[in-house]
N, C-alpha and C positions, 0 to 999 in steps of 0.2 A: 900424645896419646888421646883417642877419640874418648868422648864420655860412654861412661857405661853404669849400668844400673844393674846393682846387686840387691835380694834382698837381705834383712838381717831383723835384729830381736835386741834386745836389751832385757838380760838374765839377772837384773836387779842389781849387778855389779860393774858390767862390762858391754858394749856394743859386740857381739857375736855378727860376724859373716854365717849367711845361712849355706853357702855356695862356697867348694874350692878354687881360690882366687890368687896368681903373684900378686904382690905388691910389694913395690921395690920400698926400703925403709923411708921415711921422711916423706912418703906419697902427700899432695894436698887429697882430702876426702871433703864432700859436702854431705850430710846429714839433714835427710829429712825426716820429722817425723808423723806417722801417721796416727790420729789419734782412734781408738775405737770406738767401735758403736756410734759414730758419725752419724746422726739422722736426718742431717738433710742428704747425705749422699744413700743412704738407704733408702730415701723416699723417692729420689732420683730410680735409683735403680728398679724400683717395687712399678715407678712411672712406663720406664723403660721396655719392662718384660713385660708389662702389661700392653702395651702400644706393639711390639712386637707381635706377640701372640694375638692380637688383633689384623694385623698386616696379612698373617698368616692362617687365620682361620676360615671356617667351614664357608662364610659367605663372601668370602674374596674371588674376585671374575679369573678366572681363567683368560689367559693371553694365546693366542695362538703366532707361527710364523704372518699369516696375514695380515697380525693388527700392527707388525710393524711396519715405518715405512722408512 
């Protein structure tokens, strides 16, 4: 069976699947978990959008078929 990634939550009691999923009984599962409010990976992302919308803004050159070769 190829690997697959599901999301899921933990209800304070239980690992909940967030998705309808078979799983044959005795499945091996690996659990990740992701912990919130990460702020390096926030700062990562706040980097990201910001570099993007850079890429993409008002004083970016315009490319024509010419410029390429």
């Amino acid at each position: 069976m190829p690997l697959t990634s599901i999301a899921a939550h933990f209800d304070g009691e239980q690992v909940r699947l967030d998705e309808s999923v078979n799983i044959r009984p005795n499945t091996r599962l690996l659990v990740t978990i992701l912990e919130d409010g990460d702020s390096d990976r926030e700062d990562f992302l706040a980097l990201a959008a910001a570099a993007f919308a850079d890429s993409y803004g008002d004083g970016e050159v315009e490319y024509t078929e010419a410029d390429l070769k």
